[in-house]
One Martini backbone bead per residue (centre of mass of N, CA, C, O) as a GRO file, in nm:
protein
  333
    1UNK     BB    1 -12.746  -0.369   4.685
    2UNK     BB    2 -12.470  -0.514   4.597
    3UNK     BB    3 -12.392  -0.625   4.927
    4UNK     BB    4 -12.629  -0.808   4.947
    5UNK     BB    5 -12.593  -1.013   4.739
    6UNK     BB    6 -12.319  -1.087   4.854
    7UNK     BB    7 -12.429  -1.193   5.119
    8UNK     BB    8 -12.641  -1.394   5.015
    9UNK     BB    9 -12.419  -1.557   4.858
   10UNK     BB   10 -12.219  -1.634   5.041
   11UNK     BB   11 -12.432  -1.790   5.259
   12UNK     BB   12 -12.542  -1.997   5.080
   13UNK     BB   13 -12.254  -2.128   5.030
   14UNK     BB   14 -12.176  -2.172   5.313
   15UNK     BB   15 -12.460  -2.355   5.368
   16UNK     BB   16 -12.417  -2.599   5.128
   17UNK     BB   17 -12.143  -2.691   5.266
   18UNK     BB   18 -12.232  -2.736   5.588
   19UNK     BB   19 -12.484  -2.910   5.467
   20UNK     BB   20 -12.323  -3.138   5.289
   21UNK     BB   21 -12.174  -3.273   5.528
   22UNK     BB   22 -12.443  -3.276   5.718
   23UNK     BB   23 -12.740  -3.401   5.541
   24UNK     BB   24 -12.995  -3.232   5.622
   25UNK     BB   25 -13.028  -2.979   5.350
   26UNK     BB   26 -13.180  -2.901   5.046
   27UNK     BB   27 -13.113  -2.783   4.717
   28UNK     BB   28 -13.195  -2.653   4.468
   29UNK     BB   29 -13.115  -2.548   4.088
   30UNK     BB   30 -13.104  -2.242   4.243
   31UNK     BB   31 -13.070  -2.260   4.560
   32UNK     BB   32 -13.298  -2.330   4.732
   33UNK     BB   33 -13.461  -2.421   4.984
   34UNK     BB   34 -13.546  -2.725   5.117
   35UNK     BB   35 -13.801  -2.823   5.372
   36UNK     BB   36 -13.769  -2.999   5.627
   37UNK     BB   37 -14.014  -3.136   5.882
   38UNK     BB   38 -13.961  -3.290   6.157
   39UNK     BB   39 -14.163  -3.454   6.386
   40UNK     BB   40 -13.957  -3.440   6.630
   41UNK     BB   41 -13.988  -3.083   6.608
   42UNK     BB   42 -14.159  -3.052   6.823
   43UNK     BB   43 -14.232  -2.749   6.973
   44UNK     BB   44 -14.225  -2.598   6.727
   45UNK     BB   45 -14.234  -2.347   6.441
   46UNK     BB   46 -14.490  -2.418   6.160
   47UNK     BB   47 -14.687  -2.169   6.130
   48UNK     BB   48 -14.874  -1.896   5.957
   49UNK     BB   49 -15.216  -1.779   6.070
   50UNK     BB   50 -15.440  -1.597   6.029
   51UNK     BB   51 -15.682  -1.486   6.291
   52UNK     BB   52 -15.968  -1.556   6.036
   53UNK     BB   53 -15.844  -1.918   6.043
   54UNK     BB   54 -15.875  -1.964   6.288
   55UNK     BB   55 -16.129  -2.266   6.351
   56UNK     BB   56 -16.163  -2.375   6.065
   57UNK     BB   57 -16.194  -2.592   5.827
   58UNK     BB   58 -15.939  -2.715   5.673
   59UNK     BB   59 -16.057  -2.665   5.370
   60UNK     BB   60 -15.991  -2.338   5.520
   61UNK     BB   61 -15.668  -2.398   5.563
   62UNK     BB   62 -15.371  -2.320   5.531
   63UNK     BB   63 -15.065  -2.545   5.421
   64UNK     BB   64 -14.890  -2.359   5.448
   65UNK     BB   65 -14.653  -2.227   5.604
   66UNK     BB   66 -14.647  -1.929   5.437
   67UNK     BB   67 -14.743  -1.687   5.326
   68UNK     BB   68 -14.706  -1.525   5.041
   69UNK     BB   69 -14.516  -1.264   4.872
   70UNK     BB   70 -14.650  -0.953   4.763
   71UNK     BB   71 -14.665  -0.656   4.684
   72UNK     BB   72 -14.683  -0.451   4.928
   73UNK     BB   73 -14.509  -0.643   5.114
   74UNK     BB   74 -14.281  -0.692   4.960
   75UNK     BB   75 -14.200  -0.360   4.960
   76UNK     BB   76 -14.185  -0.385   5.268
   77UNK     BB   77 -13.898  -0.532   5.279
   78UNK     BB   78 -13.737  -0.391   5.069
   79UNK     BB   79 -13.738  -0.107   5.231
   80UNK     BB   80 -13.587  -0.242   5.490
   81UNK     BB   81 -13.335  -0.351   5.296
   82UNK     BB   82 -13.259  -0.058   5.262
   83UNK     BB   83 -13.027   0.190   5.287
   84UNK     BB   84 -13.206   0.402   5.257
   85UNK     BB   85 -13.356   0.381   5.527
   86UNK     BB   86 -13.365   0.598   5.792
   87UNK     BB   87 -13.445   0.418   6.029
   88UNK     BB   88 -13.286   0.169   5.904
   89UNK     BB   89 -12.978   0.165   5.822
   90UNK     BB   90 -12.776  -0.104   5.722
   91UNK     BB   91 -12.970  -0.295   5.668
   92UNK     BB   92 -12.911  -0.688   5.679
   93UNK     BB   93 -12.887  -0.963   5.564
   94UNK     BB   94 -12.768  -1.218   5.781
   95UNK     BB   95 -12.570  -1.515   5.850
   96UNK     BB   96 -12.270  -1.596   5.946
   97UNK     BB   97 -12.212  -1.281   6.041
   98UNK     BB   98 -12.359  -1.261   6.266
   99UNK     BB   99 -12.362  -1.173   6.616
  100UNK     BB  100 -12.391  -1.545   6.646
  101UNK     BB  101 -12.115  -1.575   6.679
  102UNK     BB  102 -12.070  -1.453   7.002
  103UNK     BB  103 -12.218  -1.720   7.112
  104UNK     BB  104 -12.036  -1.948   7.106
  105UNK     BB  105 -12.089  -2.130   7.388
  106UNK     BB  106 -12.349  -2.065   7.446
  107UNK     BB  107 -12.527  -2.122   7.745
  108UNK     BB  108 -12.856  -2.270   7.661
  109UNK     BB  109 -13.130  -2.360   7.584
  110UNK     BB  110 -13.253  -2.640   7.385
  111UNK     BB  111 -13.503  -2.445   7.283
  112UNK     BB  112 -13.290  -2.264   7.121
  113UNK     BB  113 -13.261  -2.308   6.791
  114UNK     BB  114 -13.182  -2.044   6.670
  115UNK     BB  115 -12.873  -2.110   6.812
  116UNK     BB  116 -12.778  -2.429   6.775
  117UNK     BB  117 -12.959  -2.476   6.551
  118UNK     BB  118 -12.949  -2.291   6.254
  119UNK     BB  119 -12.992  -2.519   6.001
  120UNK     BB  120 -13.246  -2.604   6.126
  121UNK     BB  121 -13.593  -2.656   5.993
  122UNK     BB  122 -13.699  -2.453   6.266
  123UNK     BB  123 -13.525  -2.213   6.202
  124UNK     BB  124 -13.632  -2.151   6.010
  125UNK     BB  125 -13.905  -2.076   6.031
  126UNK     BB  126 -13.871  -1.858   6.193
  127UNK     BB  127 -13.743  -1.677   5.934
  128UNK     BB  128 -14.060  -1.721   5.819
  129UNK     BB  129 -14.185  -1.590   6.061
  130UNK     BB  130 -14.019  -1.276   6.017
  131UNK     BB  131 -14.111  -1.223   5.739
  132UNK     BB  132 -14.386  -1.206   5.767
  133UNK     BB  133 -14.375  -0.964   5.988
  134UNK     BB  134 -14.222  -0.765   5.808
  135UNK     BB  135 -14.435  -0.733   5.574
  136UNK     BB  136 -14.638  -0.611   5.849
  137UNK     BB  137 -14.471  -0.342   5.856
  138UNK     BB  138 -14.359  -0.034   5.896
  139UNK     BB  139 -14.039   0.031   5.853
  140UNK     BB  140 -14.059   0.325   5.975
  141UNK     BB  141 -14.110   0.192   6.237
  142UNK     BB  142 -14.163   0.114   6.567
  143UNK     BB  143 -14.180  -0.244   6.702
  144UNK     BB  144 -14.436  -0.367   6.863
  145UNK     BB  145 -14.479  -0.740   6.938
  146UNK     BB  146 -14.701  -0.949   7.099
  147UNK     BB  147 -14.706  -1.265   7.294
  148UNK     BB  148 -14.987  -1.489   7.299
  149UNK     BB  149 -15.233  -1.711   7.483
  150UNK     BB  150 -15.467  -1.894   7.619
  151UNK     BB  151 -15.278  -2.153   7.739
  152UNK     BB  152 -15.064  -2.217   7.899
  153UNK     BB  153 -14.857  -2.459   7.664
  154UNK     BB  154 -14.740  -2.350   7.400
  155UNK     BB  155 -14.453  -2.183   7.348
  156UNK     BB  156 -14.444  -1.867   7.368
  157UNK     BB  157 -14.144  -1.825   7.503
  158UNK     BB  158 -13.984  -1.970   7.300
  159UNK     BB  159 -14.084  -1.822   7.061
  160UNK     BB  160 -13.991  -1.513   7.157
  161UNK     BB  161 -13.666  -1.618   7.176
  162UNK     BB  162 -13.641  -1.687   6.846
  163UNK     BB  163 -13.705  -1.454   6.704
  164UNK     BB  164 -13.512  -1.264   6.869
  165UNK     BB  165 -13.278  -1.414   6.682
  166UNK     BB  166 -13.387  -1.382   6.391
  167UNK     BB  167 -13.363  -1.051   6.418
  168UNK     BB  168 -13.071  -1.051   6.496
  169UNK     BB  169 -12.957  -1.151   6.182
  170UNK     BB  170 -13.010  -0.825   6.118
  171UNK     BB  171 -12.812  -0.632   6.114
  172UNK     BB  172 -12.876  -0.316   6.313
  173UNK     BB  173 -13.091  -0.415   6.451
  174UNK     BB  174 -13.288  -0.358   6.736
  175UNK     BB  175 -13.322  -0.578   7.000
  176UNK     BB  176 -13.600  -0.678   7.193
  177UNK     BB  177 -13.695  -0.891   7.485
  178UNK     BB  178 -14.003  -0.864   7.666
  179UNK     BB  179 -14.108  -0.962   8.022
  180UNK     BB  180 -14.453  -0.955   8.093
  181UNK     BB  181 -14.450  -1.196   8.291
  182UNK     BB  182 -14.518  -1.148   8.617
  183UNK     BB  183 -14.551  -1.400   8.737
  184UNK     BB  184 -14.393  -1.664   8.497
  185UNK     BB  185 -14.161  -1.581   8.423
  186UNK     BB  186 -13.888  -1.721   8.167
  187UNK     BB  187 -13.717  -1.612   7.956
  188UNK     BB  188 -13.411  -1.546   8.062
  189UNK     BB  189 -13.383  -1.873   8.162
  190UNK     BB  190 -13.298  -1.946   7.875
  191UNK     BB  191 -13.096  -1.724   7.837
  192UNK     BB  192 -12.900  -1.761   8.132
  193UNK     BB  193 -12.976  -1.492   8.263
  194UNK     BB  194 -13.087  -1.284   8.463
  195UNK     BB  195 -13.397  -1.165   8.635
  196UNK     BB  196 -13.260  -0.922   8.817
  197UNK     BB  197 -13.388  -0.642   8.682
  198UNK     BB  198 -13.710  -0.543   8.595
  199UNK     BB  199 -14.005  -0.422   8.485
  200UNK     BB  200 -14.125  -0.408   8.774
  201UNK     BB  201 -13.888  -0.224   8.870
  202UNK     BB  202 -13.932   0.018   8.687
  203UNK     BB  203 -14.223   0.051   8.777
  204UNK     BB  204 -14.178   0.113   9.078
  205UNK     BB  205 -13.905   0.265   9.079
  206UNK     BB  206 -13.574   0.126   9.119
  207UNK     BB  207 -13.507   0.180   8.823
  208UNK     BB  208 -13.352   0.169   8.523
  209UNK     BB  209 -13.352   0.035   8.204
  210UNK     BB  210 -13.046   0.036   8.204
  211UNK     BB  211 -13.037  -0.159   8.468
  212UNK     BB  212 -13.242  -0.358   8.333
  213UNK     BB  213 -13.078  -0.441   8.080
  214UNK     BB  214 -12.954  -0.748   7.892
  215UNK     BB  215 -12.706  -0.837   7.743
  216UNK     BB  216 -12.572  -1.010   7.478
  217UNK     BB  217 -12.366  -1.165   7.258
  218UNK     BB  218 -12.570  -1.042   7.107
  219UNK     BB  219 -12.515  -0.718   6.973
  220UNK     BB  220 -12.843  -0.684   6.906
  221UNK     BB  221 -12.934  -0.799   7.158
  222UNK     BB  222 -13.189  -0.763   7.417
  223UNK     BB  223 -13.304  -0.823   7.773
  224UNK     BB  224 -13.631  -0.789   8.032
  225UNK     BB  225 -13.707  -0.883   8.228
  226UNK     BB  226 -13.931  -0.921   8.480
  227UNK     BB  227 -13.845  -0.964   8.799
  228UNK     BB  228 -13.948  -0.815   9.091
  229UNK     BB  229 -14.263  -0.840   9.214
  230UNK     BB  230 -14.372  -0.949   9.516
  231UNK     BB  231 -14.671  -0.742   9.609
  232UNK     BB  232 -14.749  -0.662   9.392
  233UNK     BB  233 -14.993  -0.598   9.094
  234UNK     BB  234 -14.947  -0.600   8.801
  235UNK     BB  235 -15.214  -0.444   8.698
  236UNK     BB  236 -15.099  -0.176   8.768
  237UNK     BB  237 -14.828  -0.182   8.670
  238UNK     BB  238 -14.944  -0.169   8.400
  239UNK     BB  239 -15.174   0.087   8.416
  240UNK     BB  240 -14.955   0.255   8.437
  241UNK     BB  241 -14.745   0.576   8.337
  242UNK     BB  242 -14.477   0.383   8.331
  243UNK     BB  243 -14.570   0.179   8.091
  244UNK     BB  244 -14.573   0.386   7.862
  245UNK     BB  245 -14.290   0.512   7.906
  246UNK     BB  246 -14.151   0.241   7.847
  247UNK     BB  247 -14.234   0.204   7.576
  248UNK     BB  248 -14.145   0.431   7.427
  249UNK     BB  249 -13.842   0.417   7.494
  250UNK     BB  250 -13.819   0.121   7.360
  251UNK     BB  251 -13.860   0.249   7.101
  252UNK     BB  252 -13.612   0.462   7.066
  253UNK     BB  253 -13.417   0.208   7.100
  254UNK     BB  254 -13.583   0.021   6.917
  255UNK     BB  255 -13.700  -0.192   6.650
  256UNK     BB  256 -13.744  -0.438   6.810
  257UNK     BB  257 -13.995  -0.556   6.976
  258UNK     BB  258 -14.072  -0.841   7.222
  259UNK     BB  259 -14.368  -0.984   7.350
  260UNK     BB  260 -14.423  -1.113   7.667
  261UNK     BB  261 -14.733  -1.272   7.784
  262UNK     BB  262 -14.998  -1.353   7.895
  263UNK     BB  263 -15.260  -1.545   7.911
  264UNK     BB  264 -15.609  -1.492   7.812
  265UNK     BB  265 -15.756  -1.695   8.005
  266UNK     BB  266 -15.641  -1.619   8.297
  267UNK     BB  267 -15.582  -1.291   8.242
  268UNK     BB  268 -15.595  -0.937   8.139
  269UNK     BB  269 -15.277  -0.811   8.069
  270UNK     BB  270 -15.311  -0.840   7.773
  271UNK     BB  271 -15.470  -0.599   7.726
  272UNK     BB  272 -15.274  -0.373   7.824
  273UNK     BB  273 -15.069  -0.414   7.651
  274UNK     BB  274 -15.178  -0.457   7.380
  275UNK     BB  275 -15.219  -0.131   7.376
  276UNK     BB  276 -14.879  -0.070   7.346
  277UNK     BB  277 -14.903  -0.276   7.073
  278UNK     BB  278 -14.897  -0.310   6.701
  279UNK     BB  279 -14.922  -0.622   6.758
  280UNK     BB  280 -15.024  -0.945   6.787
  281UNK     BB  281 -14.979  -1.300   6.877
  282UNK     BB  282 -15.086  -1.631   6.839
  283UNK     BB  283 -15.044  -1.898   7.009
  284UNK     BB  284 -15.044  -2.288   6.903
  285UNK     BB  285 -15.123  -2.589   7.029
  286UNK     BB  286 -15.111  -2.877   6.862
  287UNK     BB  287 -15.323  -3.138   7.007
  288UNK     BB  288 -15.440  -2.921   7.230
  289UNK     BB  289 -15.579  -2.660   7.172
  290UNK     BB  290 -15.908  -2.563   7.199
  291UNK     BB  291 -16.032  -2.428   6.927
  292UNK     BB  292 -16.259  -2.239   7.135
  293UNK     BB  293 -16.034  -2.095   7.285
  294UNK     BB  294 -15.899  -1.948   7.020
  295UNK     BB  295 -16.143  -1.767   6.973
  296UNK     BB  296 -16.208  -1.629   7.249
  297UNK     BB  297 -15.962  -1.507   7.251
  298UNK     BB  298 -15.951  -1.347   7.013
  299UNK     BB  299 -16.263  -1.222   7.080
  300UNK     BB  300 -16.134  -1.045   7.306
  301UNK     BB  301 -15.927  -0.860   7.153
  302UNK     BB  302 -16.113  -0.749   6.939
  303UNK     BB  303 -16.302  -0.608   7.141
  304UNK     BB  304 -16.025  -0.461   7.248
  305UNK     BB  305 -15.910  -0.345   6.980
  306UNK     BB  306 -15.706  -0.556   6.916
  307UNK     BB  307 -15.409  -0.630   6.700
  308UNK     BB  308 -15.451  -0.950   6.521
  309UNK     BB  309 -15.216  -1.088   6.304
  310UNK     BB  310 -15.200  -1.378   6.435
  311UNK     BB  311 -15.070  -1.712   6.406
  312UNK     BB  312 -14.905  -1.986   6.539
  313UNK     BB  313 -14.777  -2.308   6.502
  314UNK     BB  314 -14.722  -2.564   6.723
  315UNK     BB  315 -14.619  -2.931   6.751
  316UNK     BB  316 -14.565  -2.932   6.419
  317UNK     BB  317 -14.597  -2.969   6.104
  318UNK     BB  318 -14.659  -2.893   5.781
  319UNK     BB  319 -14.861  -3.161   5.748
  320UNK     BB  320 -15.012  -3.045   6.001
  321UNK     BB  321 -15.082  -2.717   6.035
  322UNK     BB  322 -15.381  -2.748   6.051
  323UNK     BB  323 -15.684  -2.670   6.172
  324UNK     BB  324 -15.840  -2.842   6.372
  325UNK     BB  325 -16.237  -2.877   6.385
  326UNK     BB  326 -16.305  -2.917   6.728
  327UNK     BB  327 -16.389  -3.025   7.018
  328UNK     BB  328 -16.187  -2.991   7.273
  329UNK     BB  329 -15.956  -3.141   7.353
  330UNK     BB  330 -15.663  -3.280   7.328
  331UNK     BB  331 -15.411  -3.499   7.300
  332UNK     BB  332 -15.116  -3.563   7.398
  333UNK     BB  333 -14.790  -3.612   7.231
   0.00000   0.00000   0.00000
């Protein structure tokens, strides 16, 4: 573990310079980082909250940004850093170092933050809960897990982006980021990556994984296109034993899977796709999705078996991450 601790000193030391020049953030007498979150960086990831507290009123509802960790947590993330750990071999948090040096000057869209603006308050969510999310999975197993919405417009597609830059920042961990929204694909447009060939064309059987996976620059990151749709179905796309054969293909090529899924109040297809991951999360945007919306998301989920480990609240600060308590839609702000 010592090669560990000098890499997370030596990331401090590198980021407490460069943000020391440019005083966007502090430190405490410890090394810690003190994290600002500017209502300015609305729609982005500002909390995450088990989806057994959301829609509860507010004096019920955790005001942290991320819960600590602690005992059997504590210990399986420990485990995944560990050098010891067959399944991921000489995983280690890296800052500086990481394969997002080889993506400098890649032109991405400007909603990825965790790649454009990695000291900014909002990249360290991400990485806050990208812990959150690494402390509640088996290390040893390889981890398919989706991210779906209630409705439209609540910035899936960006968590889901923002996520698999940050999960990439582990080196030696193998990342890849799956567009199952066949309807309404957009992951790889955000990374300016090619659009097809891509799921839809697996399912139909016109290419293999191997012709549809798209490199980033960053060297453990890859992209899975949503494709060409065309005329095709995609409810039976998702529940054909070709969709099983690929998400298993991808389990044994990659250590951590992200799924974009379409919205639960659309369509159906995210209970198909959710039974192939080892568990969902959902998108909240703050002071727009109403309530009630999810709850019956939630309700709606977890009726079909499928294993909610929690919720994300976009477009929110940290001092108001609490989800409000009230029926009807927010107004936009």
């Amino acid at each position: 573990m010592g090669h560990i601790a000098e890499a997370l000193k030596k990331a401090r030391l590198e980021r407490e310079e460069k943000l020391r020049l440019g005083g966007a953030t502090r430190f405490d007498e410890f090394g810690r980082r003190s994290i600002d979150v500017d209502a300015s960086n609305v729609g982005q990831a500002a909390t995450v909250a088990p989806a057994s507290r959301v829609g509860l009123p507010p004096e019920s509802t955790t005001r942290r940004g991320v819960e600590p960790m602690s005992g059997a947590a504590g210990l399986r993330l420990a485990d995944l850093l560990s050098t010891k750990n067959e399944g991921l071999r000489g995983v280690e948090p890296v800052i500086e170092e990481s394969g997002t040096e080889a993506g400098r000057g890649w032109d991405v869209d400007s909603s990825l933050v965790a790649l454009r603006d990695r000291a900014s308050s909002v990249a360290e969510q991400y990485r806050a809960i990208r812990t959150w999310l690494l402390c509640r999975v088996n290390p040893k197993e390889r981890t398919c897990l989706g991210v779906t919405r209630s409705i439209p417009g609540e910035g899936k597609t960006v968590t889901v982006a923002n996520l698999a830059v940050a999960m990439a920042e582990i080196r030696r961990m193998q990342v890849v980021a799956i567009d199952c929204d066949l309807r309404e694909g957009a992951l790889a447009d955000l990374f300016r990556l090619r659009t097809t060939p891509g799921v839809t064309d697996i399912l139909a059987g016109r290419v293999g994984l191997e012709d549809a996976l798209v490199k980033t620059p960053i060297s453990n990151l890859s992209i899975l296109p949503a494709g060409r749709l065309g005329d095709a179905n995609p409810a039976e796309l998702l529940n054909s034993s070709a969709a099983a054969r690929l998400f298993d293909e991808l389990r044994d090529r990659f250590h951590y899977s992200l799924v974009d899924t379409p919205p639960v109040q659309r369509v159906s297809d995210v209970g198909v796709i959710g039974a192939l991951c080892t568990g969902l999360i959902m998108v909240v945007r703050m002071h727009k999705t109403a309530s009630h919306l999810v709850r019956q998301s939630i309700t709606w989920l977890q009726s079909n078996n499928l294993n909610v480990m929690g919720c994300v609240a976009t477009g929110c600060s940290l001092k108001d991450a609490a989800y409000s308590y009230r029926g009807g839609d927010y107004p936009e702000r």
